[in-house]
Structure formats: structure tokens, C-alpha cells
LUMMI-383149 format. One record per residue: x, y, z of N, C-alpha, C in turn; residue in three letters. Coordinates in steps of 0.2 Angstrom, whole numbers, plus 5000, padded with zeros to 4 digits. Example, Ala and Ser with C-alpha at 12.3 -4.5 7.8 and 13.67 -1.06 7.14 Angstrom:
% residues 2
506649725039506249785039506649845039ALA/506449895035506849955036506450005039SER/
***
This chain:
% residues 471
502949924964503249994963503949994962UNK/504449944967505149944968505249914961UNK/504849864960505149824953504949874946UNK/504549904945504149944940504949994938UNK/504850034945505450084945506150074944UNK/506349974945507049984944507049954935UNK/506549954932506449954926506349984921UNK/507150044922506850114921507250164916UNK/507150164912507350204905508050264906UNK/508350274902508450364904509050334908UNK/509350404911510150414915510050384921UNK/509450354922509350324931509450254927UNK/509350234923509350144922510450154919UNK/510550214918511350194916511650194922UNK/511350224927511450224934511550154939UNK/510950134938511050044938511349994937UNK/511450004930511849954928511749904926UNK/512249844928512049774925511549754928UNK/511449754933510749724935510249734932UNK/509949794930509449824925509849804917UNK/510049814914510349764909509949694909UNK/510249664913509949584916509149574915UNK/508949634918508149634919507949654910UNK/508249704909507949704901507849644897UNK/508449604897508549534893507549494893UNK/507549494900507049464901506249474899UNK/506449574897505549584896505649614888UNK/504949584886504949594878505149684878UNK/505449704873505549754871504949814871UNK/504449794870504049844872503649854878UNK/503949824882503849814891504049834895UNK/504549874894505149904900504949974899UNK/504649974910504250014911504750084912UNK/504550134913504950174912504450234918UNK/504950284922504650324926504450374922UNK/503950394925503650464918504050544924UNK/503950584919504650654921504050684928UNK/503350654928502950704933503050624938UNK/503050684943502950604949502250614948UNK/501950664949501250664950500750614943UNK/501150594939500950544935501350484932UNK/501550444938501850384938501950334935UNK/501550314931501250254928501550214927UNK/501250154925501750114921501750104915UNK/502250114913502550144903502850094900UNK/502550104893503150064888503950104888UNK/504250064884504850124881504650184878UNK/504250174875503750224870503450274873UNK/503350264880502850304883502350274884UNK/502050264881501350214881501350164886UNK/500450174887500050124893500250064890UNK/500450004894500349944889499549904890UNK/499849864885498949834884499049774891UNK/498649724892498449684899498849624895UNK/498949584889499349544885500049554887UNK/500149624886500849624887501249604893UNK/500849584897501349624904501349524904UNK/501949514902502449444903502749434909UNK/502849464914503049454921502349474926UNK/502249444929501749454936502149494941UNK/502649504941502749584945502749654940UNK/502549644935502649714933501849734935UNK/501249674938500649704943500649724951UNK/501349694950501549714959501549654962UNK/501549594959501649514961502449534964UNK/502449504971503149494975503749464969UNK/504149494967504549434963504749374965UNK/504949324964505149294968505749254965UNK/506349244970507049224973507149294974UNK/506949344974507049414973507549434968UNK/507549414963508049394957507549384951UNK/507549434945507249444942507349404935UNK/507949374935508049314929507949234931UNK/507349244934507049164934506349174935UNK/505949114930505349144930504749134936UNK/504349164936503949174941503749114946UNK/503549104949503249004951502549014946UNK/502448944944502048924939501448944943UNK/500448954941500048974942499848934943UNK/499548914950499048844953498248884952UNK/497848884948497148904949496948904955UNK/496648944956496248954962495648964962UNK/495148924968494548914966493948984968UNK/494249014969494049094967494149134961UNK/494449084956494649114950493749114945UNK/493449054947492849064940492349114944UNK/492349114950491949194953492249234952UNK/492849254952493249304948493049324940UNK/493049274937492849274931492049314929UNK/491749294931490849284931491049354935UNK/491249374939491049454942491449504937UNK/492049484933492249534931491849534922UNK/491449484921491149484916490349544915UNK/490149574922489549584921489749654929UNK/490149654933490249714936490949774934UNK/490949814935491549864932491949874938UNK/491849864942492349884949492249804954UNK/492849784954492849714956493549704965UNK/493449704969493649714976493849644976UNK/494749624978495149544980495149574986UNK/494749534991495249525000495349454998UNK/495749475005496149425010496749445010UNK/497049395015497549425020498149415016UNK/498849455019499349455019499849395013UNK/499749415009500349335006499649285002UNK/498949295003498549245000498649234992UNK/498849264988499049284982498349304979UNK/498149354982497849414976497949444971UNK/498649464972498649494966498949454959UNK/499249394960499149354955498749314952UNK/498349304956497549294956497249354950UNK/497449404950497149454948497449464942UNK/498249474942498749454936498349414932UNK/498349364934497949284928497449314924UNK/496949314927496149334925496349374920UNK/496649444922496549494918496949494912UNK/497349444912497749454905497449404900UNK/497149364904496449314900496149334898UNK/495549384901495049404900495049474896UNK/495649504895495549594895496149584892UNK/496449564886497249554882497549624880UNK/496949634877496949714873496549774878UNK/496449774881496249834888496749844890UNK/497049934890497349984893497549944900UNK/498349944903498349914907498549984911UNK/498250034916498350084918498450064926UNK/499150084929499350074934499750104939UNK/499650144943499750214946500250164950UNK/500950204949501450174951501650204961UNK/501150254962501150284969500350314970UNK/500350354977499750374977499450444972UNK/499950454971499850564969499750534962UNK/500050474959499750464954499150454951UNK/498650434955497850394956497650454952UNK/497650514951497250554946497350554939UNK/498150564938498250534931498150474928UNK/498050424934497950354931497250364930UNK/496650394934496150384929495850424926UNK/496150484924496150504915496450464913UNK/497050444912497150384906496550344906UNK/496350304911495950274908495350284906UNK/494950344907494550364906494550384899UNK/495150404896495450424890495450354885UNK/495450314889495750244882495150204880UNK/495150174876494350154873494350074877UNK/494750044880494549994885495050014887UNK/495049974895495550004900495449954907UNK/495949944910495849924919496349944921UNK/495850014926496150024932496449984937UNK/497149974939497349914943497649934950UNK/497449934955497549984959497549914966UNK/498349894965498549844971498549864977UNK/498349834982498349854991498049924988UNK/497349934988496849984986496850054994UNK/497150015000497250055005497650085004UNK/497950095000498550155000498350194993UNK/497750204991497250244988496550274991UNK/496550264998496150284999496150365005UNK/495950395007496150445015495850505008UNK/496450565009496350635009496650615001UNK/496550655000496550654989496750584987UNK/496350544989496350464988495450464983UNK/495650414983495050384977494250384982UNK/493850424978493050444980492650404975UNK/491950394979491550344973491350394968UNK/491250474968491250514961491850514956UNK/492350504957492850464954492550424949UNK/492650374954492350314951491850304945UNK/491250354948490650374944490950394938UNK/491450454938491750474932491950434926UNK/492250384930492750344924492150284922UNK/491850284926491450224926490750224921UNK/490350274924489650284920489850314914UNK/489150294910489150314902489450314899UNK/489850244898490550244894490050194889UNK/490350204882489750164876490350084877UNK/491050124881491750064879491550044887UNK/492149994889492049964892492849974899UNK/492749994904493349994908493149964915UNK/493449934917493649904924494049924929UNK/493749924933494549934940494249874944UNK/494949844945495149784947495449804952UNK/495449784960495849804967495949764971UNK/496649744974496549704979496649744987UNK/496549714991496749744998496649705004UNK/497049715010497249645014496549665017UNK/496349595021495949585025495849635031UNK/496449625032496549695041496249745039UNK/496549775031496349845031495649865031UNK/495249795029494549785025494249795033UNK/494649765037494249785042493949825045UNK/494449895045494449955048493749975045UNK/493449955039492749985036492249935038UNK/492249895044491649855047491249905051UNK/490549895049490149935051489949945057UNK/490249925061490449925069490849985071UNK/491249985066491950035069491650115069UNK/491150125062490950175064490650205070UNK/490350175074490250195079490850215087UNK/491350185084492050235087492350285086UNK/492250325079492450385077491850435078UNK/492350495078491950565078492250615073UNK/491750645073492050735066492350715061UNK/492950725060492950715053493150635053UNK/493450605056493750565056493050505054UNK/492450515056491850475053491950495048UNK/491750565045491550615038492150545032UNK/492850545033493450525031493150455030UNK/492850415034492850355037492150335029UNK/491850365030491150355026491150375020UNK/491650435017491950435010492150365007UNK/492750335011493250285009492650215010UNK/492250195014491850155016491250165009UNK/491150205007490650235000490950194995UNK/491750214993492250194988492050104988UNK/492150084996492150004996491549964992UNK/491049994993490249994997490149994987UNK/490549994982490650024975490749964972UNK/491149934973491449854972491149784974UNK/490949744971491149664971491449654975UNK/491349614979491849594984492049534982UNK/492649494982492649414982493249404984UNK/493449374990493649334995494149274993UNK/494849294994495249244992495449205000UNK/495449145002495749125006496349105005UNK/496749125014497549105015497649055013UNK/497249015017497448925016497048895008UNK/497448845006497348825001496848755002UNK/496348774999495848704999496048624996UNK/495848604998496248524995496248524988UNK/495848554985495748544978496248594975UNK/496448664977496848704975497648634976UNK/497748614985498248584986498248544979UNK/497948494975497848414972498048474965UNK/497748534962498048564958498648574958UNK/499048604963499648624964500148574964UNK/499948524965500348464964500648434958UNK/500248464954500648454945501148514944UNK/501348554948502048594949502448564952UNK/502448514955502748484960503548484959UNK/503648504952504548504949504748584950UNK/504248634952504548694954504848654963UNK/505448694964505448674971505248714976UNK/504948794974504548834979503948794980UNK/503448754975503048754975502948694979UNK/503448654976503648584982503548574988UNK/503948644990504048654996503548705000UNK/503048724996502448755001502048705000UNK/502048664997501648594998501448545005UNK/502348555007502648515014502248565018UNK/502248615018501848665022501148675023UNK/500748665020500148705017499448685023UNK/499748625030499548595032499148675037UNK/499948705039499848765044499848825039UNK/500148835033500348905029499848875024UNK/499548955022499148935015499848955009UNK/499848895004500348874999500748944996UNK/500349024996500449074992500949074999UNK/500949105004501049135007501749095012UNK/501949025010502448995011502649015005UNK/502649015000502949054993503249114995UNK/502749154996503049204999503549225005UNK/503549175009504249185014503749205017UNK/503249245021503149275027503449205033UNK/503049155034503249135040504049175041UNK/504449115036505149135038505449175039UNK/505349235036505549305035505249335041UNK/504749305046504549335054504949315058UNK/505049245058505649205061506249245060UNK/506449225055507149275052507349355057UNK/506749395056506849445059506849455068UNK/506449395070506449395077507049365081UNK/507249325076507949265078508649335077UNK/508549365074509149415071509349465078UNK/508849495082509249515088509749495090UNK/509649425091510149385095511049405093UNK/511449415100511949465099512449415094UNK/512749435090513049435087513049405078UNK/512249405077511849375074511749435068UNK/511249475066510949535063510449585066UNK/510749595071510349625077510349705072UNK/510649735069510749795067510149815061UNK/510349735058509949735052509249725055UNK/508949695063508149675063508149755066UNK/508549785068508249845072508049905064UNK/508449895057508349935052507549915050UNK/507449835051507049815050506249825052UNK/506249835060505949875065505749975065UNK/506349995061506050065058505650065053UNK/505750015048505450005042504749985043UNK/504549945047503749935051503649975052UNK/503950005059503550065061503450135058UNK/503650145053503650185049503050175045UNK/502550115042502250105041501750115045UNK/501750075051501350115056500950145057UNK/501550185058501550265059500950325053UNK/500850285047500650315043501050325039UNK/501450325034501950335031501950295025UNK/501650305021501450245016502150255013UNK/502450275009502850265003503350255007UNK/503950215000504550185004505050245007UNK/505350225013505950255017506450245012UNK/506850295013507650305011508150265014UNK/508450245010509150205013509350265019UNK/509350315019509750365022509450385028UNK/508450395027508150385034508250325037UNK/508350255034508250215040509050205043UNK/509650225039510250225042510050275050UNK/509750345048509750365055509150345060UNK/508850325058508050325062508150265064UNK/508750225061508750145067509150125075UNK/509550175076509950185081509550185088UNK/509050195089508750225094508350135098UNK/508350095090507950015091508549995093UNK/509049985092509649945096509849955101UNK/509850025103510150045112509450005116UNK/508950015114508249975117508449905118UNK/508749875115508949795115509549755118UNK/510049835120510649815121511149835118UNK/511049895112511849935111512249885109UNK/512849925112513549875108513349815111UNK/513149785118513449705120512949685114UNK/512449685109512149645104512649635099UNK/513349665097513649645093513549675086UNK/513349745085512849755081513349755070UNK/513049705068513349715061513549775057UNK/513849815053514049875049513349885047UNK/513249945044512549935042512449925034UNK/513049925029512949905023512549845025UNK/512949785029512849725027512149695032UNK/511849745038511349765038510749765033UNK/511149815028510349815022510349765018UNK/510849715017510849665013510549605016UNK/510849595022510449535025509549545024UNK/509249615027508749635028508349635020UNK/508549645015508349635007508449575005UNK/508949515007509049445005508249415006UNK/508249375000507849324999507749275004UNK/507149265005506849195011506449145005UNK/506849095005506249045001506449064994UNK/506949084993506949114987506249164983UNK/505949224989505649244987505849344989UNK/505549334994505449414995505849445001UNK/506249485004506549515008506049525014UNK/506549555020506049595026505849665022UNK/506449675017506049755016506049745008UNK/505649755005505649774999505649844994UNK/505949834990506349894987506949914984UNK/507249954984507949974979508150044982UNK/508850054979509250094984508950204980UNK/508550164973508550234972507650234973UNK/507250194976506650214976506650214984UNK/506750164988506750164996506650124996UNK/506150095003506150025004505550015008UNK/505149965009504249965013504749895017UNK/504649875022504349815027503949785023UNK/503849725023503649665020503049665024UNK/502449655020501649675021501449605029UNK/501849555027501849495031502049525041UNK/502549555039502949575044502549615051UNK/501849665045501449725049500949695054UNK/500849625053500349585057500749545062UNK/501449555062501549515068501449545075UNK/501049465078500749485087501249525091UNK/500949535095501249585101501749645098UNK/501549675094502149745093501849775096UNK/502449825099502149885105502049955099UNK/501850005103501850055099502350085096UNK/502150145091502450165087503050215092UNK/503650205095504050235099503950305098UNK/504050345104504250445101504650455097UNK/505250435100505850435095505750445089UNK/505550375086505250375078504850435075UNK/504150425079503650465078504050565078UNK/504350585084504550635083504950655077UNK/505650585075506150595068505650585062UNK/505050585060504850565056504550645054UNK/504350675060503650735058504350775056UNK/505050785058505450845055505750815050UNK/505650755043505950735039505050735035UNK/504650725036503950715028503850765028UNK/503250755021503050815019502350815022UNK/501950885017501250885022500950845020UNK/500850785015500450735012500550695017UNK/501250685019501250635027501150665030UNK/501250705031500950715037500350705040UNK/499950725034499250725036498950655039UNK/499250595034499350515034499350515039UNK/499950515042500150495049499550535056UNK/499350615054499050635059498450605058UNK/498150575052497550545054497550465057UNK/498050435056498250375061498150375067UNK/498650425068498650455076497950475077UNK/497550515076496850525075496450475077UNK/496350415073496050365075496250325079UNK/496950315084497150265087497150325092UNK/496850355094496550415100497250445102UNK/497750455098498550455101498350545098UNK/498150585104497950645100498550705101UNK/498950705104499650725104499850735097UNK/499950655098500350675091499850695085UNK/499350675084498850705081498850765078UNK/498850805085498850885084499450905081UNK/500150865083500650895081500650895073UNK/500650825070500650805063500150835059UNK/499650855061499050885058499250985057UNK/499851005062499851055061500351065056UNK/500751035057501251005051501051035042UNK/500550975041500050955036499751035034UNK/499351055040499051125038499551175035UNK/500151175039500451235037500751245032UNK/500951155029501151145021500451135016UNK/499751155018499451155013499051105010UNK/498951065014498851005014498050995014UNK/497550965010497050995008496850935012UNK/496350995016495950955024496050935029UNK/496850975029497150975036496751025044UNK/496551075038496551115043495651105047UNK/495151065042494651035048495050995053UNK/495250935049495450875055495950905060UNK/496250945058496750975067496151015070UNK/495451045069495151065074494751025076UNK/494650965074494350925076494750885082UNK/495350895078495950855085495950895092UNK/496050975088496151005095495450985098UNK/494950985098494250965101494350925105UNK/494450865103494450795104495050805110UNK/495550845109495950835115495650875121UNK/495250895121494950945126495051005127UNK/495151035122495151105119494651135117UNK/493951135118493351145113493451235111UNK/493451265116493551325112494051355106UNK/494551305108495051335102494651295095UNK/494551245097494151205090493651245086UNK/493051275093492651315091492951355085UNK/493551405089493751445084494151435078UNK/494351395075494751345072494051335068UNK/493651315070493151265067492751335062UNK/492551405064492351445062492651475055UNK/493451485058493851515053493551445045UNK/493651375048493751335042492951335037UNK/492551345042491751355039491651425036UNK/491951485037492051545031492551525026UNK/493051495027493251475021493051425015UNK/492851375019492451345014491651355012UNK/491551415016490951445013490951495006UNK/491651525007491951565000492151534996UNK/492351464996492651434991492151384987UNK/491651354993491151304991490551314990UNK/490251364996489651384997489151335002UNK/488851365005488551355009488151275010UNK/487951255002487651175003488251135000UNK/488851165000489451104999489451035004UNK/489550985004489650935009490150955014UNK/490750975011491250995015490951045021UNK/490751105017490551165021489851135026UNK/489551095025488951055029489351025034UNK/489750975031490250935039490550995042UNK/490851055041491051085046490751125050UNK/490351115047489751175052489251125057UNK/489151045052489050985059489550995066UNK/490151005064490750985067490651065074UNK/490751095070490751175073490051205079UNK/489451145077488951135081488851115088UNK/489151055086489550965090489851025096UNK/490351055095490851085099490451115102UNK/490151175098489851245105489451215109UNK/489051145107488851115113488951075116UNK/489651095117490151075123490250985124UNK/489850945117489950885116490750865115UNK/490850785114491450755112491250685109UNK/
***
């Protein structure tokens, strides 16, 4: 998304400067994407306006591949096939909805780059540049006579006005053309939808669980592994003159090759080493909001200007001034510099925000998501986060904050805030207020949906649960 949007037409790319300059040199002239005027319709655009076709896309980040020196005028590292590629192949030959796991840095989404610009040259490359965009993106595609829907880390598509498998069915059945949706998504998130886990939730939070789980349930699964098998190793060896590639070679004993490429080890190290006083303790504390704001539920990138104030509170925890703590310009520079010549702790740019580096969310022993943060977060989102975050909080039984972010979320309007906050106040030991809460939501969705809606069925599931003093 950082790299799409600083690739961007109009009075924001004159804003930019040379560095977007530098970047145009590089992409064919009918490639430079361009932000559309609706946020709610994101996509990624020619100059023209226009979807591009799957041939066109000459750079592997314009699918959301990590750039890498984090410098856009050197070309990508060379593609080592991967022995998941001819199973990729064979599934996307004969299924319409095709699911990449695996973890963190395994190289999915170049994986998926590859294939599809082979296989699909001329297919609409329809690519929702955020989440609010997932409904424009599939009218476009549904609109175009071939098409793949490309929907990277597909976890940040899915919750409350996220992608449902009638969606799917939409774009999907009785087409005489032909369209695909291609997705990748980490391993951890794939977890949360083991069929074990449903038996830890309750009320809506399963209702939520079993929609998204339906979506998955839709898809081909195929399974990229971290580590690099010898035969992928003995292929990568004929790159041996890139020096990324060289140098995840040296590695690959302990790192699978994608993921020394991508800097996570170093970039973990990096940031844990950075406390140390006089070091970038300032820059790992900007760092550490940037996580946890993730977390926390928070899917899109933070602002330069939230994390200058929401990081204050991680340094007096570590030691205040005796850490020594660096200015914060040079804070965010350290924190965005290149590991390995590939990817920063935070990925991003100054006019879209910045995300914590996907590697960084799986580091062991992090505590929880501090008050401080979690309280400065609910008086700066909107109800769409909020709702994100109160359903976080919702499943990790943190129902405090639950109720608080989910009241939030209701009282901006937030479609199906108002079951899951009765369900919370329930859940926290409130049943009669839920009761009451529970009834109001079941004549509303009775007047709006009617009576055999599914909605209006799970609230009046839910509104039964309660009066009989269950949890």
C-alpha cells in the first residue's frame, strides 16, 4: 500500500518530489499507480485511471512484495522458483479462489507475483489498496471480462464489512469469463480459524468467527514453507551474483532464504539492541507503538504524528532521559532504514503512515498491549477501529476494554457494533443490561431484516443465551 500510494499522480506526487520522480523513471508509463479521489475505492490505477492488466505490473511491489534496499531504483532480487510454484499452478488452473499460507517473510506474495503474471498477462489486475476498498475492488472485478482479485495478508479483509463467501459467490459463480481471487495470509492468522478455537468463543464473537472461517473454508489452501528445501537452496544458487541472495544462502541453514532477504531476523535484533542508552532507544520505543498498535487491532498505517505522541510513555518505562534518548526526526529514520538492504522496522511514508514490520508482531515474550496506548488510541480512531480493536479485545477476554471500544464503534455507527457491545456487556457480568441491549438490537433488526434474517436469528440466539442466565 506504502509503495502503491507513494506512486501517485496529481498535487500529492508534486508534493513528493524527487524521490517519486526517481520512482516514475523506473515504471513503464502506463504503470504509475495513482490514488483514486474515493478512499472508499482505492485501487491500484494506471495514469489513465485504468485497472492494469497482470503483464503489466513490472515491479513485484506494485503486489505488495516488500521492496527491497527499501530504495526503489534497484531491481527487485532475482526469482528463485519455488517448489510450491507447479501446485500453484495446477490449482490456479481448475479452482477460482486460491489461499498462500505460511509465515511471516516465507515469500507469498512473490510466489504469487510470479504465477500470475504468467499464467493471467491479460486479467484485470484488481487490487484494493486498503480495507473500505474490498467492495469496489470486487465490482471492478466482477465488471471486467477476466480479472484477479489480489487480496495480500487476506487478514486485513476479513471481521465486520470484510469479505463474506456470498461475496465471493457474487463475483464468482456464473461467469461464462473467467476471474480469480488469489490471497495470501500468515500462518498465525490462519490459526485463529482452527477448528479448536471455535470452541473458545461465545455470541457474536463465534457468529464473527464462522462467517470469516466460511470465507476460508472457500479457498484452495497451498502451503508455502519458511525454510527453503535443498532443491529450492541448489536453484537459488544460480543467483549467487545478486549479494541479497548470496547472503541468505550463508543463512538458510537457520532462516528460510525469503525471510533472510527480507531482514526480519535483523530488523528483530536491530530493534531489541536499540534500547541500549545512547544507542536508538527512542527510535525502538516509536517502534514498540507501532507493534502495538497493531495489536491492539488497528489495522491501517499510524501517522508520523500519532506515533511522535503515543511513543513517550514506552521510554519513561525503560528509563526516560538516563537512555539517552535520540531527537525524533532521526528516530524515524533509523526506524525506516533498510536491514539487509531490504525492509525497515516500520514500513511506510510520511503522507500515508507507517505499519511495524509483519516479522516484528511474532516476536516471543511481548507483554500486553499497555493502557496508556490502548486508552490514547480509543480518543484518536474512528468507529471502524474501533470496532477492530473492540473485537480484539473481545476475543483475548480483555472485556474492559471491549465494552469501552465497542461503545465507541456504536455510537459512530459502526455496522454491528451494537450486537457485539451486548454481547460484551454480557460476557462481562452484566446479563441484564445485555438482556436489554440484546432486545433493543433484535427489534431493530427485525424492522430492517425481518424475522428469518440470519442476523435477526443470532440475536435472538444471543438474547436467549442471556435470559437464561448462561455465559
Amino acid at each position: 500500500m506504502g509503495l502503491a500510494a507513494t506512486w501517485t499522480t496529481g498535487p500529492l506526487a508534486t508534493g513528493i518530489g524527487a524521490a517519486v520522480t526517481a520512482v516514475y523513471t523506473l515504471v513503464a508509463d502506463n504503470m504509475r499507480p495513482q490514488r483514486s479521489r474515493s478512499h472508499a475505492g482505492a485501487l491500484l490505477r494506471t495514469t489513465s485511471g485504468g485497472i492494469p492488466r497482470c503483464g503489466q505490473l513490472v515491479r513485484p511491489e506494485l503486489a505488495g512484495v516488500h521492496p527491497a534496499d527499501g530504495q526503489l531504483d534497484r531491481p527487485a532480487p532475482p526469482y528463485v522458483e519455488r517448489d510450491a510454484e507447479p501446485v500453484l499452478r495446477a490449482a490456479l488452473a481448475r479452482d477460482d479462489f486460491v489461499l498462500i499460507l505460511g509465515e511471516s517473510t516465507a515469500g507469498k506474495t512473490r510466489l504469487a507475483y510470479e504465477v500470475t503474471r504468467a499464467l493471467f498477462p491479460r486479467h484485470a489486475f484488481v487490487r484494493p489498496l486498503n480495507r473500505s476498498a474490498l467492495a469496489a475492488a470486487i465490482e471492478e472485478a466482477r465488471r471486467s471480462k477476466r480479472a484477479v482479485l489480489w487480496l495480500d495478508d487476506l487478514e486485513n479483509y476479513l471481521g465486520a464489512d470484510g469479505l463474506t463467501s456470498s461475496m465471493l459467490a457474487g463475483l464468482l459463480q456464473g461467469r461464462t469469463d473467467r476471474a480469480v481471487v488469489l490471497a495470501t495470509m500468515r500462518s498465525e492468522e490462519y490459526r485463529r480459524y482452527d477448528a479448536r478455537e471455535e470452541s473458545r468463543l461465545t455470541g457474536s464473537d463465534r457468529d464473527a468467527w464462522r462467517v470469516e472461517r466460511e470465507v476460508l473454508d472457500r479457498g484452495r489452501k497451498i502451503r508455502l514453507a519458511r525454510h527453503w528445501s535443498p532443491a529450492e537452496q541448489q536453484r537459488a544458487t544460480r543467483y549467487q551474483a545478486d549479494p541479497r541472495i548470496r547472503l541468505a544462502l550463508k543463512s538458510c541453514d537457520r532462516f528460510g532464504v525469503a525471510e533472510v532477504v527480507a531482514a526480519g531476523p535483523e530488523l528483530l535484533a536491530a530493534w531489541e539492541n536499540a534500547w541500549a542508552p545512547g544507542a536508538n532507544p527512542r527510535g525502538a520505543a516509536v517502534v514498540a507503538t507501532a507493534v502495538d498498535c497493531r495489536r491492539a487491532g488497528l489495522l491501517r498505517p499510524v501517522s508520523r504524528q500519532w506515533l511522535q505522541e503515543l511513543h513517550p510513555p514506552y521510554l519513561v518505562e525503560r528509563g526516560g532521559p538516563d537512555l539517552q534518548p535520540e531527537p525524533f526526526e532521526e528516530a524515524m529514520q533509523w526506524a525506516c532504514k533498510a536491514a539487509y538492504a531490504t525492509s525497515g522496522l516500520l514500513v511506510g511514508n510520511y503522507s500515508q503512515g507507517y505499519l511495524a514490520f509483519d516479522y516484528l508482531l511474532n516476536k516471543p515474550g511481548l507483554s500486553p498491549v499497555p493502557d496508556h496506548l490502548w486508552e490514547a488510541l480509543l480518543t484518536r480512531v474512528d468507529p471502524t477501529d474501533a470496532y477492530d480493536m473492540g473485537l480484539v479485545a473481545h476475543q483475548a477476554n480483555q472485556l474492559s476494554r471491549a465494552v469501552a471500544a465497542l461503545e465507541l464503534a456504536r455510537s459512530g455507527g459502526a455496522a454491528g457494533a451494537d450486537y457485539l457491545l451486548a454481547i460484551a456487556v454480557g460476557d462481562r457480568g452484566w446479563p441484564r443490561q445485555a438482556v436489554g441491549d440484546l432486545e433493543d438490537v433484535v427489534r431493530r433488526r427485525r424492522a430492517e431484516l425481518g424475522w428469518c434474517h440470519p442476523d435477526t436469528l443470532a440475536a435472538r440466539h444471543q438474547l436467549a443465551f442471556f435470559r437464561g442466565g448462561g455465559r
